[in-house]
C-alpha positions in Angstrom: 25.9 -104.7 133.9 29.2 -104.2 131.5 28.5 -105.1 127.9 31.8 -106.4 126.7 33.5 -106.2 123.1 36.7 -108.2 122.4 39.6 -106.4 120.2 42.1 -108.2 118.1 45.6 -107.3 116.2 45.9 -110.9 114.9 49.5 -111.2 117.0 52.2 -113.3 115.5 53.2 -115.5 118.1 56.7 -116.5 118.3 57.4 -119.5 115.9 53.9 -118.9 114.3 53.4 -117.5 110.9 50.7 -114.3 109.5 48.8 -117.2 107.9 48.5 -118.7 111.6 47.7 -115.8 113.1 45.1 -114.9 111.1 43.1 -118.3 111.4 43.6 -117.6 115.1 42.1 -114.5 114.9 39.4 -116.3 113.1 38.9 -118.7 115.9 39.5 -116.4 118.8 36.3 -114.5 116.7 34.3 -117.9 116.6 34.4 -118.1 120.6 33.8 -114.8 121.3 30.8 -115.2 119.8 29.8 -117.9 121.5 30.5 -116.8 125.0 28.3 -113.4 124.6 30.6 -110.7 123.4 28.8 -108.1 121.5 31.4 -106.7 119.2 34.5 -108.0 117.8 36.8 -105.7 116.6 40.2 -106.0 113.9 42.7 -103.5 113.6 44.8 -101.7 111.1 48.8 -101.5 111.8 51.1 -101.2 109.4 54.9 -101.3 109.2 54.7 -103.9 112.5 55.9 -107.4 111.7 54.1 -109.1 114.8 50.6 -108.4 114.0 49.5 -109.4 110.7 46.2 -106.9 111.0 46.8 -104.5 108.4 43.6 -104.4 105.9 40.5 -104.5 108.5 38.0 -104.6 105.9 39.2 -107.9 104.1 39.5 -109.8 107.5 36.2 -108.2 108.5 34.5 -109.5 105.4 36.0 -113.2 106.5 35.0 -112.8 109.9 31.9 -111.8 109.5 31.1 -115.0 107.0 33.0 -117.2 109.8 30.5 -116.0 112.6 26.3 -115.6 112.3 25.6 -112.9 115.2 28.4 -110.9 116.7 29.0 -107.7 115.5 32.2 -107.7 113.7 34.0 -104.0 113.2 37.1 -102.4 112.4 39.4 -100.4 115.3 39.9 -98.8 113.5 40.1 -97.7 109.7 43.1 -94.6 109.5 40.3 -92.8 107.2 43.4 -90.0 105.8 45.0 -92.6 104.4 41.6 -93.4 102.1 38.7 -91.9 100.1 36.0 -91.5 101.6 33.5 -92.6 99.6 35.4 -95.8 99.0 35.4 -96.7 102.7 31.7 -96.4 102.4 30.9 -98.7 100.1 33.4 -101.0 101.2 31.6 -100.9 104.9 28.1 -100.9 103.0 29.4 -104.1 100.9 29.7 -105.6 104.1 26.7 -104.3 105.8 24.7 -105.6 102.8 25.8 -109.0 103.0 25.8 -109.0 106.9 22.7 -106.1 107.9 23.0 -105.1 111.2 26.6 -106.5 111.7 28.9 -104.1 110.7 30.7 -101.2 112.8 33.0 -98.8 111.4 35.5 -97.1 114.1 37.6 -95.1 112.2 40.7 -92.9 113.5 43.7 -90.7 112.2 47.1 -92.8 112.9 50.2 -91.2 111.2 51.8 -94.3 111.8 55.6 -94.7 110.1 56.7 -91.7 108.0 57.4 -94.0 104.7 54.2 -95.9 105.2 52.2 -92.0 105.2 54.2 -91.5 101.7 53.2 -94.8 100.2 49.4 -94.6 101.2 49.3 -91.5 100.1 52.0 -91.4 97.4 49.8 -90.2 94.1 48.0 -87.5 96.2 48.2 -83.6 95.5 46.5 -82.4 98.8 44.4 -84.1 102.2 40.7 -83.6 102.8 40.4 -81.8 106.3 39.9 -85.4 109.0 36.2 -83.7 109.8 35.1 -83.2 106.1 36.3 -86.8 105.4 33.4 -87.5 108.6 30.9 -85.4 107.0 31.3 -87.1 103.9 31.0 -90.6 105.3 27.8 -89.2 106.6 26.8 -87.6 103.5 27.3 -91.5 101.8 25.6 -93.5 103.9 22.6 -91.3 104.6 21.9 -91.4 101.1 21.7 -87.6 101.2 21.7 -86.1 97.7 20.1 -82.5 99.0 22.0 -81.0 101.3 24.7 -78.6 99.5 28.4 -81.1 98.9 31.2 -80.3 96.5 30.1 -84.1 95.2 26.0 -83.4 95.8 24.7 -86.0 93.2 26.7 -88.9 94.4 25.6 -92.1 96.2 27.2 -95.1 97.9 26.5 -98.8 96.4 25.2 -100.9 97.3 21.9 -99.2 97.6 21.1 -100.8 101.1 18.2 -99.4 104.2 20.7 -99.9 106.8 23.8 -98.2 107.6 27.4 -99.9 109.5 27.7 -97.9 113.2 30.5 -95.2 112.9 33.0 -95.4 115.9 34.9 -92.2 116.3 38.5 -93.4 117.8 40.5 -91.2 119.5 42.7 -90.4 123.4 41.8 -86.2 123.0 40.2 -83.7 123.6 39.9 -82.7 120.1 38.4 -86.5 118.9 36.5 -86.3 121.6 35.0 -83.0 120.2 34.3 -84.0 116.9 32.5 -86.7 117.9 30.3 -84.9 119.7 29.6 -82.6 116.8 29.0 -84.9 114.4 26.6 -86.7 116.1 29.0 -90.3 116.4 29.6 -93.0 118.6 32.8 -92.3 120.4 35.4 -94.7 121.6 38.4 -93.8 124.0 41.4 -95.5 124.1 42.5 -95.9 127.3 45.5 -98.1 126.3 46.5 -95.7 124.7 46.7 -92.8 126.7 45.4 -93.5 130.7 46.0 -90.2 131.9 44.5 -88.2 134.8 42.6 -86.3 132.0 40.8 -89.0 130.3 37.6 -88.9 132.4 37.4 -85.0 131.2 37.8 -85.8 127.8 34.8 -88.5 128.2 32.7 -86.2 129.5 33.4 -83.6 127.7 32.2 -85.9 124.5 29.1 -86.5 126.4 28.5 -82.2 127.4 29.2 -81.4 123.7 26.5 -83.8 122.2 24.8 -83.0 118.8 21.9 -85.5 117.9 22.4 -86.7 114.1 20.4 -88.8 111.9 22.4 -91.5 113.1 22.5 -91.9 116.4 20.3 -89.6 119.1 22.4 -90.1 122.5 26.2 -90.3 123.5 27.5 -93.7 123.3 31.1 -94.2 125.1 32.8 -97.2 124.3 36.2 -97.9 127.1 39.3 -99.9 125.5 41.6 -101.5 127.7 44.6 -103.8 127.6 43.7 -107.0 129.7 46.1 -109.6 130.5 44.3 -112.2 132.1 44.7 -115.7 134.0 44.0 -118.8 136.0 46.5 -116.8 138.9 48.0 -113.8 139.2 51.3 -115.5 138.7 50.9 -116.3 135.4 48.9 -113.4 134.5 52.1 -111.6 135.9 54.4 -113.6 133.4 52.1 -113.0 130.5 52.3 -109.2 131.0 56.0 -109.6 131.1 55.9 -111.1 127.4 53.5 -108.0 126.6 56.3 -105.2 128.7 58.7 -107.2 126.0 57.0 -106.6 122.7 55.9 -103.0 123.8 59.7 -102.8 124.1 60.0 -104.2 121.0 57.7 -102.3 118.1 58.9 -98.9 119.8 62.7 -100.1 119.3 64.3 -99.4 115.9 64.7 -103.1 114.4 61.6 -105.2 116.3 61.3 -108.5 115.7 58.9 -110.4 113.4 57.1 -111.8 116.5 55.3 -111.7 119.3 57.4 -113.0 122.4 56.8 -115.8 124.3 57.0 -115.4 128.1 59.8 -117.8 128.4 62.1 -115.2 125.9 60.6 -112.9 128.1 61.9 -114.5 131.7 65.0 -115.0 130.2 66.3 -111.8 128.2 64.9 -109.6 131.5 65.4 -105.5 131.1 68.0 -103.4 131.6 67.6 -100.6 134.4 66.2 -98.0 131.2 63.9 -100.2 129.6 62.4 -101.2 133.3 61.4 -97.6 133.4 59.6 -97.7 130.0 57.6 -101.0 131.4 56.9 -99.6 134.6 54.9 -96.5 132.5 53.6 -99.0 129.9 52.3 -101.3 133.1 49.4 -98.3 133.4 47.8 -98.9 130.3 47.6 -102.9 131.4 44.9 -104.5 133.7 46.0 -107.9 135.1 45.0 -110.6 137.1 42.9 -113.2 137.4 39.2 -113.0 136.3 38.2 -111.5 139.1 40.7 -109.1 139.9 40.6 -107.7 136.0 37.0 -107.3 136.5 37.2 -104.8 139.4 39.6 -103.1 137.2 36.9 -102.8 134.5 33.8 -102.1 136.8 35.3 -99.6 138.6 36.7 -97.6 134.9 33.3 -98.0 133.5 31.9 -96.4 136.4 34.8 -93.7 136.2 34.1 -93.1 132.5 30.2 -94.0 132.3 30.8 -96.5 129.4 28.2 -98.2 127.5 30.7 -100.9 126.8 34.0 -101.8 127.5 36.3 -103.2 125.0 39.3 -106.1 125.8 42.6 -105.9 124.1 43.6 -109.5 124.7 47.0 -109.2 123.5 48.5 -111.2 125.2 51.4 -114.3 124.1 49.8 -117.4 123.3 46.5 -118.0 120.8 45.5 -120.5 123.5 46.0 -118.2 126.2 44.0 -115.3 124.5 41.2 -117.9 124.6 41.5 -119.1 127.9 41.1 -115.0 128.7 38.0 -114.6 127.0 36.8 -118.0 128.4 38.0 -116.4 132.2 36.4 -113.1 132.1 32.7 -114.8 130.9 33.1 -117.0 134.2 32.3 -113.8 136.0 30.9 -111.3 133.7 27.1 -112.2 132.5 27.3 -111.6 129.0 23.5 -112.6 128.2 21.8 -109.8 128.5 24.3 -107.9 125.9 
């Protein structure tokens, strides 16, 4: 049985507002709730005008009040950018106030070259990206013992539970470090769907280390779904998605996601078919039933515990109708 977990940008459709998307993120939560996801998860992108997900733990906090038992996480927090110990106690504020809740995927974007110097204007020097994972470790596990440049130092809230740490990542080298520190690991296939990414899974899982947090390789899969009634409109939807792919890796993208109307009618030039044609293998699409062979048979691929849907698709009520679609033939009870 696939356990599924819904991911979420909070896309600005076209015509819509941030302040609309957002509440639609909201709402898109609220249902994947109720239809049995296990995890729903907010990202962090700055510097991109059609997605109004930039601060995952301030949506996260809402969400999780807006919601009573899906787990609600971030995919993921770019931990360079931050300190350490305040990502801690901003993921044990929420874990306080919603226990057993909380997941904390965290990854190394370098994102846009001015939005690296203001995040990280006032500092003199970075923290190596695996010290800045030991010392996450070091803050939640409460360990004042073990030998640390800060030794004496704890995370508050004082709580007995701990968020789950996601390690994000497309490489071998994430895939690595999550296996040595002992984490959860999540690979992002829409990302990066190359020949090689079953290696770097198991790799993960051959490389192993048991921690204090978690005793067994755990794989989440995330995949870009573009789902529908019938294939022909799941086919226009991912037309609208080839078009704002286009669009954030252009120079001047527009404030929006497209609709699939724009979409039909702008059409590509020769060059930019080539770029959606490559971008068209990090997409499943389909209907319901075609999208889930597509996910059964790359969770048996990649042994995943779970598989996690990118519904980024044009439309808030069409990113519904997807999750509503792919619980009409998953069984999402027993997640």
């Amino acid at each position: 049985m696939v356990v599924l977990n819904v991911l979420d940008y909070s896309p600005i459709d076209e015509g819509q507002t941030s302040v609309v998307a957002l509440k639609q993120t909201t709402e898109l939560a609220q249902l994947a709730e109720e239809l049995g996801f296990k995890r729903f998860w907010v990202a962090e992108h700055h510097k991109v005008e059609s997605v109004a997900g930039s601060t995952p733990e301030m949506l996260m906090m809402h969400l999780a009040t807006s919601t009573k038992t899906i787990r609600i996480g971030s995919g993921g927090v770019m931990l360079p950018h931050y300190s350490a110990y305040k990502v801690a106690e901003n993921f044990r504020m929420l874990e306080a106030l919603h226990p057993g809740r909380i997941d904390l995927g965290i990854g190394r974007s370098r994102s846009y070259r001015n939005v690296n110097a203001a995040l990280n204007e006032s500092k003199t020097k970075r923290l190596p990206y695996d010290q800045q994972i030991t010392d996450l470790q070091k803050y939640f596990s409460d360990d004042t013992k073990s030998e640390h440049r800060f030794q004496s130092l704890v995370a508050m809230p004082m709580i007995n539970t701990a968020p789950e740490m996601w390690l994000l990542g497309t490489g071998l080298g994430s895939a690595k470090l999550a296996a040595e520190k002992g984490m959860s690991y999540a690979y992002a296939h829409f990302a990066k769907p190359s020949g090689q990414s079953v290696d770097v899974v198991n790799a993960y899982r051959a490389e192993f280390q048991p921690s204090v947090f978690l005793q067994e390789p755990k794989v989440i899969l995330a995949v870009f779904a573009v789902v529908a009634e019938t294939a022909e409109k799941a086919e226009k939807l991912a037309t609208a998605f080839d078009l704002w792919l286009l669009f954030i890796e252009s120079d001047s993208p527009p404030p929006y996601y497209p609709s699939a109307e724009t979409a039909r009618k702008r059409g590509f030039t020769a060059s930019e078919q080539e770029k959606v044609n490559r971008n068209r293998r990090r997409m499943l699409i389909g209907t319901a039933e075609q999208v889930k062979e597509q996910i059964e048979d790359l969770a048996e691929r990649f042994r995943a515990d779970e598989v996690t849907v990118i519904p980024n698709i044009s439309g808030a009520a069409n990113r519904m109708k997807a999750l509503r679609l792919l619980t009409s033939v998953f069984d999402l009870t027993g997640k």
